[in-house]
ChimeraX commands (.cxc) that place a marker at each C-alpha (Angstrom):
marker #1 position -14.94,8.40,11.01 radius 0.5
marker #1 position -14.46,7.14,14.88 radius 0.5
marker #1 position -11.94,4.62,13.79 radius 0.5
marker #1 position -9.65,7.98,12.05 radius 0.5
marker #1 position -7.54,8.07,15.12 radius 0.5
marker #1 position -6.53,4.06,14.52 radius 0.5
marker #1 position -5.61,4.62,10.54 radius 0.5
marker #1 position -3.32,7.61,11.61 radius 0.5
marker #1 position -1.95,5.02,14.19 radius 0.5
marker #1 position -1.34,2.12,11.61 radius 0.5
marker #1 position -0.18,3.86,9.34 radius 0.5
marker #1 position 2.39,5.55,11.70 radius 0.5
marker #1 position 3.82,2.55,12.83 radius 0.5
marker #1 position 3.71,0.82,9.47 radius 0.5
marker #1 position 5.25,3.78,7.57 radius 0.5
marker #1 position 8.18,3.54,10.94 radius 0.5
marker #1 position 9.10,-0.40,10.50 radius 0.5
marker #1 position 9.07,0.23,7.42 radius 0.5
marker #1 position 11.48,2.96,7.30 radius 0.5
marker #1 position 13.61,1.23,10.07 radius 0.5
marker #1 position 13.80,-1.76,7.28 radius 0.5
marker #1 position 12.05,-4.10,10.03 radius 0.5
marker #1 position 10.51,-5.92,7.16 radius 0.5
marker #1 position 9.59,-9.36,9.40 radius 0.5
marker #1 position 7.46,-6.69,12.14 radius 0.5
marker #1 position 6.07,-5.23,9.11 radius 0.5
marker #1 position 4.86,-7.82,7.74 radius 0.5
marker #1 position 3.63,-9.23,10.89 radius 0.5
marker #1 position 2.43,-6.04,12.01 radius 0.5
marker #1 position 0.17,-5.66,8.57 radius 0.5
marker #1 position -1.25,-9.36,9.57 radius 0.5
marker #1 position -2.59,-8.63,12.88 radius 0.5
marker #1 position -5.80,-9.79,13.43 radius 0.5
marker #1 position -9.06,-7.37,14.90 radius 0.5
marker #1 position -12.32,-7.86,15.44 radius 0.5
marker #1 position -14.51,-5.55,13.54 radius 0.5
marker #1 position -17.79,-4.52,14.37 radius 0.5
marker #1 position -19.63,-7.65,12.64 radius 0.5
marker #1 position -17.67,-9.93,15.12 radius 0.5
marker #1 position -15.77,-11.30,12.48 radius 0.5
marker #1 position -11.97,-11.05,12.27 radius 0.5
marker #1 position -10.26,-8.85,9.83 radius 0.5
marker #1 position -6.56,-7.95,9.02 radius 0.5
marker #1 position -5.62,-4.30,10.39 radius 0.5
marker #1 position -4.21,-3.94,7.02 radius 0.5
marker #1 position -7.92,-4.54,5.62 radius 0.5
marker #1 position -9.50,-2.67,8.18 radius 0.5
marker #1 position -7.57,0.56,8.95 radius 0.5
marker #1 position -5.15,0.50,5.51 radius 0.5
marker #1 position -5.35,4.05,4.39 radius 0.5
marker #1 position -6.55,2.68,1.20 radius 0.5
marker #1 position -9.05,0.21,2.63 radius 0.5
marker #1 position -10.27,2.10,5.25 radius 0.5
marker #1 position -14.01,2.36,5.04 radius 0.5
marker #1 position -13.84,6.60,5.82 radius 0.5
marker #1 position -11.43,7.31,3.08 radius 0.5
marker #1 position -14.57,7.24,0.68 radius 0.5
marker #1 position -13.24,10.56,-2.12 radius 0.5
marker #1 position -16.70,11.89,-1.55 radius 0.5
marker #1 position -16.11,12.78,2.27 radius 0.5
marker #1 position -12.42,14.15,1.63 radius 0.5
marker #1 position -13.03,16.28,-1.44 radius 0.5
marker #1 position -15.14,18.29,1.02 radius 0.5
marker #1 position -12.18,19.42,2.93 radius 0.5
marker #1 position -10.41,22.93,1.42 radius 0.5
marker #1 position -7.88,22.22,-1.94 radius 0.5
marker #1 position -8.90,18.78,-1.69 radius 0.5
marker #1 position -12.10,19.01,-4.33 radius 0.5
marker #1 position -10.19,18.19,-7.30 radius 0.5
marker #1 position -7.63,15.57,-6.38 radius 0.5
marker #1 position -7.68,11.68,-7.35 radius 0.5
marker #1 position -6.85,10.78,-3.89 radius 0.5
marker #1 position -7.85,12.94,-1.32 radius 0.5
marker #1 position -7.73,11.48,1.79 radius 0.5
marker #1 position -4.21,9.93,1.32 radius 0.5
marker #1 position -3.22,13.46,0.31 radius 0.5
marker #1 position -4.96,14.60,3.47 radius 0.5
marker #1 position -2.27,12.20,5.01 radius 0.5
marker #1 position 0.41,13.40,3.11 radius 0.5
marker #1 position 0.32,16.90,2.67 radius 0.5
marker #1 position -1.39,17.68,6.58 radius 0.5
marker #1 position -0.93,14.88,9.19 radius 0.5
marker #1 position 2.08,13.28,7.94 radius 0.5
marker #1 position 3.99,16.13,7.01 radius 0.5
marker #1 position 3.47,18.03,10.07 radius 0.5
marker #1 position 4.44,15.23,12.13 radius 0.5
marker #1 position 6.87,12.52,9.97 radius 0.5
marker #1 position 9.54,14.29,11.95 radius 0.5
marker #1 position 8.73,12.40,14.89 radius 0.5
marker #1 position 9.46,9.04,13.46 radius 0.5
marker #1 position 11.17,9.32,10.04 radius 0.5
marker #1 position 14.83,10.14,9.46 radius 0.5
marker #1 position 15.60,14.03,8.80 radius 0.5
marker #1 position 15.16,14.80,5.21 radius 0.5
marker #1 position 12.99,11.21,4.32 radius 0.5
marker #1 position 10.42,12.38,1.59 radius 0.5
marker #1 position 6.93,11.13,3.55 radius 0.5
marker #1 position 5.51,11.11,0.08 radius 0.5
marker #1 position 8.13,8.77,-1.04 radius 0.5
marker #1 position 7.71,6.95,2.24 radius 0.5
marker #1 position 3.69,6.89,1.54 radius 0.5
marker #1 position 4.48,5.65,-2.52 radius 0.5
marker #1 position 6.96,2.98,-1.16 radius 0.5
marker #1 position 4.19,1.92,1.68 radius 0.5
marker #1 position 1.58,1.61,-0.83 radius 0.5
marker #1 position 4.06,-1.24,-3.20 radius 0.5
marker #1 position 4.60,-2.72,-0.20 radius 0.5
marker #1 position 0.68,-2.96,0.52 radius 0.5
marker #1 position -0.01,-4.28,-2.74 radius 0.5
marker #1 position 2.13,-7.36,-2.37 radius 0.5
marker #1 position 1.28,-8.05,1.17 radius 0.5
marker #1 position -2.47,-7.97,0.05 radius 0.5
marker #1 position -2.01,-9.80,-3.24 radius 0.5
marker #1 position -0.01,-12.58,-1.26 radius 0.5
marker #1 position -3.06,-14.39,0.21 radius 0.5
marker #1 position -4.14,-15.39,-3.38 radius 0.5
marker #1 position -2.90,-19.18,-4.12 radius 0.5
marker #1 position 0.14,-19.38,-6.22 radius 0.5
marker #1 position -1.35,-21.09,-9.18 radius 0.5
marker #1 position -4.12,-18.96,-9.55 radius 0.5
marker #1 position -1.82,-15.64,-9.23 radius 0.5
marker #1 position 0.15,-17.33,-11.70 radius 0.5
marker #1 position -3.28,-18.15,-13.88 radius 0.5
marker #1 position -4.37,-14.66,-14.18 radius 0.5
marker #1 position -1.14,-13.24,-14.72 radius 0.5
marker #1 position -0.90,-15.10,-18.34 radius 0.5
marker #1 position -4.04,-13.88,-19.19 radius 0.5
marker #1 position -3.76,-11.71,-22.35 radius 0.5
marker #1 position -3.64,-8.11,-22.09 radius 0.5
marker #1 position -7.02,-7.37,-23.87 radius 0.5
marker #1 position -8.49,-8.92,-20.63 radius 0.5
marker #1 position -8.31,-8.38,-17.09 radius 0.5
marker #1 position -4.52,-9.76,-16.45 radius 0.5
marker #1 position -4.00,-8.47,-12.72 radius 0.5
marker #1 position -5.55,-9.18,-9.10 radius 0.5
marker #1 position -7.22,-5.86,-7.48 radius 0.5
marker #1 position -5.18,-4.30,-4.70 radius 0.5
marker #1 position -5.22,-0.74,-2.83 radius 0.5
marker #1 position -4.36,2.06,-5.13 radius 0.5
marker #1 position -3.32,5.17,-3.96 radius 0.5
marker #1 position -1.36,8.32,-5.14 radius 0.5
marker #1 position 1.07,5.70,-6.87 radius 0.5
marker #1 position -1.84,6.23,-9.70 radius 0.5
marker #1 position -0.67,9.28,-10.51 radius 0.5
marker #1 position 1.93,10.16,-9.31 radius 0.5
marker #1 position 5.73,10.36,-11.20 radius 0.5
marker #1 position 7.90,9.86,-8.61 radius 0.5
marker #1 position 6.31,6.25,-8.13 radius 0.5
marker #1 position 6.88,5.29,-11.60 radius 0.5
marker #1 position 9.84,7.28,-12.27 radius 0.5
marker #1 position 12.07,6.31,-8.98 radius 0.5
marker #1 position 10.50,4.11,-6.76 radius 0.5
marker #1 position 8.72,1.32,-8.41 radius 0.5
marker #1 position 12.37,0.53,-9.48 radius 0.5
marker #1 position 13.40,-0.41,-6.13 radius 0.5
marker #1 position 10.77,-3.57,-6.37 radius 0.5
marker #1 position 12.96,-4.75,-9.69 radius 0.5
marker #1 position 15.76,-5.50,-7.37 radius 0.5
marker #1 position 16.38,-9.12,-6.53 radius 0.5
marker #1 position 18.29,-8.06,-3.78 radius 0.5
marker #1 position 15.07,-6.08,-1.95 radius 0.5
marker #1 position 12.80,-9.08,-3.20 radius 0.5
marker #1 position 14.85,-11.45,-1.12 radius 0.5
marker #1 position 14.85,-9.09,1.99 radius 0.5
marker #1 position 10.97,-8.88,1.34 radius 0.5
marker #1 position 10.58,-13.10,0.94 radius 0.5
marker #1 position 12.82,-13.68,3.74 radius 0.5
marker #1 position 10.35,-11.45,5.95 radius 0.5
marker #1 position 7.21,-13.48,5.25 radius 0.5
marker #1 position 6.41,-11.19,2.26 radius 0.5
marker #1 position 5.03,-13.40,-0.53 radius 0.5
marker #1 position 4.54,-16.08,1.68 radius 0.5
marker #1 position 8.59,-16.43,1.89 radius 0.5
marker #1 position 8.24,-16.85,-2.17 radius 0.5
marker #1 position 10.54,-14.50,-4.17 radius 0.5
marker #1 position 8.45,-15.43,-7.40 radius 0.5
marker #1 position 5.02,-14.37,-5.38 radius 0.5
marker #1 position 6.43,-11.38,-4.68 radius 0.5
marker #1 position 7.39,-10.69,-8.47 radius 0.5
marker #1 position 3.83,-11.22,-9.45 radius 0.5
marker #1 position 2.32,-9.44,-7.03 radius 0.5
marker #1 position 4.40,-6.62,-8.35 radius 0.5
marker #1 position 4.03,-7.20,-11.81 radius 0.5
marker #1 position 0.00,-7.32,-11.14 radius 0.5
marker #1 position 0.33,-4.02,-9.43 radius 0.5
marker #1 position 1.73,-2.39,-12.27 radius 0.5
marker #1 position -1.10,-3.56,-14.14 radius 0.5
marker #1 position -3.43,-1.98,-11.82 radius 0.5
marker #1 position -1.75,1.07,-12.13 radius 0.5
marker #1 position -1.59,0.97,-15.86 radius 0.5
marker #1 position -5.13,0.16,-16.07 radius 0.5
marker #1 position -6.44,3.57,-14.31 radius 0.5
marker #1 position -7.78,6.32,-16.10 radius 0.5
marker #1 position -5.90,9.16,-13.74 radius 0.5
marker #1 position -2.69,8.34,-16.10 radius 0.5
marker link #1:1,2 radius 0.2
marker link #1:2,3 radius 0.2
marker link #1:3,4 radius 0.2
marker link #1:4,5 radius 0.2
marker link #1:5,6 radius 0.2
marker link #1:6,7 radius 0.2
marker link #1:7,8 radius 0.2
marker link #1:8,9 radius 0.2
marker link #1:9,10 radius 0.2
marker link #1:10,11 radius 0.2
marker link #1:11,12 radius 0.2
marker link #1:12,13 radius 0.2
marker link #1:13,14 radius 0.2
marker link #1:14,15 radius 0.2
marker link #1:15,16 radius 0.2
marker link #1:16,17 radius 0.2
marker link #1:17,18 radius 0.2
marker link #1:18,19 radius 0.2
marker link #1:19,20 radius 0.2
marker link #1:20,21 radius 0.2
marker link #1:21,22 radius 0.2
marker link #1:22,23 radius 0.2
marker link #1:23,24 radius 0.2
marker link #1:24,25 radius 0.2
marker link #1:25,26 radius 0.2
marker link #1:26,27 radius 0.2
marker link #1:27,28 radius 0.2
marker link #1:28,29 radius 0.2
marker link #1:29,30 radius 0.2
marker link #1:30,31 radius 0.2
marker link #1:31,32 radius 0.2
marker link #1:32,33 radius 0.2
marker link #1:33,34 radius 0.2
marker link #1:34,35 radius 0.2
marker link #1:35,36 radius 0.2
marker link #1:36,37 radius 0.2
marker link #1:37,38 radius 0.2
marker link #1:38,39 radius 0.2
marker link #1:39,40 radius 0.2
marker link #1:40,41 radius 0.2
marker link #1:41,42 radius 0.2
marker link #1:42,43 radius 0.2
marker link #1:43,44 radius 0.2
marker link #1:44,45 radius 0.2
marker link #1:45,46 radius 0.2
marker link #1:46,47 radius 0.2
marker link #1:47,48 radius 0.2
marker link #1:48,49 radius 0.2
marker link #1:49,50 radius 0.2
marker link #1:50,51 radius 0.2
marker link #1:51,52 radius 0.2
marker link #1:52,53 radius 0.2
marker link #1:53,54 radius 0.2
marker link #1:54,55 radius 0.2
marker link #1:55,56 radius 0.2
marker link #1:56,57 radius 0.2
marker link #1:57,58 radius 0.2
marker link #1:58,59 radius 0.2
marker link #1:59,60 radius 0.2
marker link #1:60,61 radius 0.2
marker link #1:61,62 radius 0.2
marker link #1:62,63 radius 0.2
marker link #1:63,64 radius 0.2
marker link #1:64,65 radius 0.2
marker link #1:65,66 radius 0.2
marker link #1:66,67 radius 0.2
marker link #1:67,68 radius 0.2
marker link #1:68,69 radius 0.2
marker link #1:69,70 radius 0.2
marker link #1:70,71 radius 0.2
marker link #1:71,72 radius 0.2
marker link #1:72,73 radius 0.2
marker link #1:73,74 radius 0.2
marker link #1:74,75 radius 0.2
marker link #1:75,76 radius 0.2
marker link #1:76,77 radius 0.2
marker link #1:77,78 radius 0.2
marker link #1:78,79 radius 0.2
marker link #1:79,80 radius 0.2
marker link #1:80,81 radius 0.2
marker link #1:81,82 radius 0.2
marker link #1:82,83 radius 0.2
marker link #1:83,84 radius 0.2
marker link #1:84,85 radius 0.2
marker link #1:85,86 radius 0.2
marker link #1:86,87 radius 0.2
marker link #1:87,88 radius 0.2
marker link #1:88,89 radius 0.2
marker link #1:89,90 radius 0.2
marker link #1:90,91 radius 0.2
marker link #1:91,92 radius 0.2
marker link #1:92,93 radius 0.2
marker link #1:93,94 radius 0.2
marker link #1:94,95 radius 0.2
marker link #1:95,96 radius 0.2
marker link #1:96,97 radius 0.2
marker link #1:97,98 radius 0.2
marker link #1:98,99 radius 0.2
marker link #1:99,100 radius 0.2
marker link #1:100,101 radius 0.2
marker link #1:101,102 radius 0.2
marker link #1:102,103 radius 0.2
marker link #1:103,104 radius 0.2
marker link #1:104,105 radius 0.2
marker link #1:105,106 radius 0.2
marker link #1:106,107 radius 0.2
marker link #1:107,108 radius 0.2
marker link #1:108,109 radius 0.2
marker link #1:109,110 radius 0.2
marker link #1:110,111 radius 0.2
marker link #1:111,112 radius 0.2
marker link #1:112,113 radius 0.2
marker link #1:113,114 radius 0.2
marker link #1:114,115 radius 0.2
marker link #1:115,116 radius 0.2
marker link #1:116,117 radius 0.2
marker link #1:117,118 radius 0.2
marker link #1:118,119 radius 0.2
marker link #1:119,120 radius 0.2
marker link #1:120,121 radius 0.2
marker link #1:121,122 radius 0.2
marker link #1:122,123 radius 0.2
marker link #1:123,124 radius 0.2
marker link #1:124,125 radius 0.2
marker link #1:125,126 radius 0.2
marker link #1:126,127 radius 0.2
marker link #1:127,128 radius 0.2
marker link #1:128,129 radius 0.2
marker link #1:129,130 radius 0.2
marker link #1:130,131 radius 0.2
marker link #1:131,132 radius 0.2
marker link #1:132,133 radius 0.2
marker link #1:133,134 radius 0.2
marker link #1:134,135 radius 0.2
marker link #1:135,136 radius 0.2
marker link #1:136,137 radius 0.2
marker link #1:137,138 radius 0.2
marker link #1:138,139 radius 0.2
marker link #1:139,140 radius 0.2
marker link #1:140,141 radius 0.2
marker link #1:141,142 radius 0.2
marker link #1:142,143 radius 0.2
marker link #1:143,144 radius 0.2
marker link #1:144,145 radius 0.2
marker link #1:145,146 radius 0.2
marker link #1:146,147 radius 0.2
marker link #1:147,148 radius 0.2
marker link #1:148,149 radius 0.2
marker link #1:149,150 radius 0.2
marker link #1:150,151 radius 0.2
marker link #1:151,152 radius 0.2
marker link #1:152,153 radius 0.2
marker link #1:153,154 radius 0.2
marker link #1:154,155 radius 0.2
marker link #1:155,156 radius 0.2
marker link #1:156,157 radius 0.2
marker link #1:157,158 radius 0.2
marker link #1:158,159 radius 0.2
marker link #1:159,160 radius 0.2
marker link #1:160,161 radius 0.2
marker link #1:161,162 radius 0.2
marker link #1:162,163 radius 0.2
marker link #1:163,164 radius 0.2
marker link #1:164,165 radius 0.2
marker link #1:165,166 radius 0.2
marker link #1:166,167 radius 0.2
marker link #1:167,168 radius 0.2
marker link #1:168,169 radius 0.2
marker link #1:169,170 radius 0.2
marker link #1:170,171 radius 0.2
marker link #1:171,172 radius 0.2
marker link #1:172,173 radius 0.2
marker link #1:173,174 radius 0.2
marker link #1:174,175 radius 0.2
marker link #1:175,176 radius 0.2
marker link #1:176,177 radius 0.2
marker link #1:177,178 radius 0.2
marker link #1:178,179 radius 0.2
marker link #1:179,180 radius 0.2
marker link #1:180,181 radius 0.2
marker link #1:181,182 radius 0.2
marker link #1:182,183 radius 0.2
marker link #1:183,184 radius 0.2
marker link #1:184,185 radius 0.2
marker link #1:185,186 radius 0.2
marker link #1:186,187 radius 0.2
marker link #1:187,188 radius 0.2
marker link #1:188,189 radius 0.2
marker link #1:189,190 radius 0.2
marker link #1:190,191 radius 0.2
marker link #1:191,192 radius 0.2
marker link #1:192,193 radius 0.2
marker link #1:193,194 radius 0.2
marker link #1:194,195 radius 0.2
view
């Protein structure tokens, strides 16, 4: 729980490139290398993601009031307290933080999936559907939630965004990367029992 502050602090500055469409910082920003407290080097993405944060365990968030029932807890903790309160202080007036949050968390997956080699993306993407067909990434209220799948995961079909993404690094500069990444996320998603 000491490293709290530092997630609220990624996530604040990732969730304000991202909205100022500073897609290059962003990505460079996610690939910033820390030292963790084995001495070994770790993304800040992997180490103070909101979804791969070590303290955002359900099982310590469902403890907090309203939040005993909910898939995601401490993301909602981030969306519904900290975030809301404060998005005005770097978002745009009338930006929907959890549309900002949804949109972060597509944008997580394929900057996560991206270290995986080509090939082997490729590999277990053409595996059949009775299997497991997808790389893991992050999940977060994108498993459940409508808007995601509704509005926003449509954004990530546009050629257009995908080249903005590739040109930034995203998908190591590969629009096709990018496309799998996606498509694996979608898998993720489809695969969870929330739905």
């Amino acid at each position: 729980m000491r490293s709290y502050p530092a997630v609220l602090a990624y996530q604040a500055c990732a969730l304000g490139l991202q909205t100022a469409e500073r897609w290059q910082a962003l990505h460079s920003f996610m690939s910033i290398e820390v030292e963790n407290r084995r001495t070994r080097t770790e993304r800040l993405l992997d180490i103070v993601g909101p979804s791969t944060w070590d303290g955002s365990k359900k099982d310590y968030w469902q403890n907090m009031p309203e939040m005993d029932r909910r898939y995601t807890p401490f993301l909602d903790h981030l969306v519904d307290g900290a975030f809301g309160k404060w998005c005005g202080t770097f978002l745009p007036p009338r930006s929907s933080i959890s549309d900002v949050f949804l949109l972060a968390e597509g944008i997580t997956a394929i900057r996560y999936i991206e270290a995986t080699e080509k090939t082997q993306l490729q590999e277990v993407m053409s595996q059949p559907s009775t299997g497991r067909n997808y790389l893991w990434a992050p999940v977060g209220r994108a498993g459940w939630a409508w808007e995601y799948h509704e509005r926003l995961s449509k954004r990530f079909d546009d050629d257009n965004f995908i080249a903005v993404l590739a040109k930034a690094g995203f998908g190591r500069g590969d629009p096709e990367i990018i496309k799998l990444a996606i498509e694996s996320h979608k898998r993720v998603l489809g695969s969870l029992h929330w739905r």
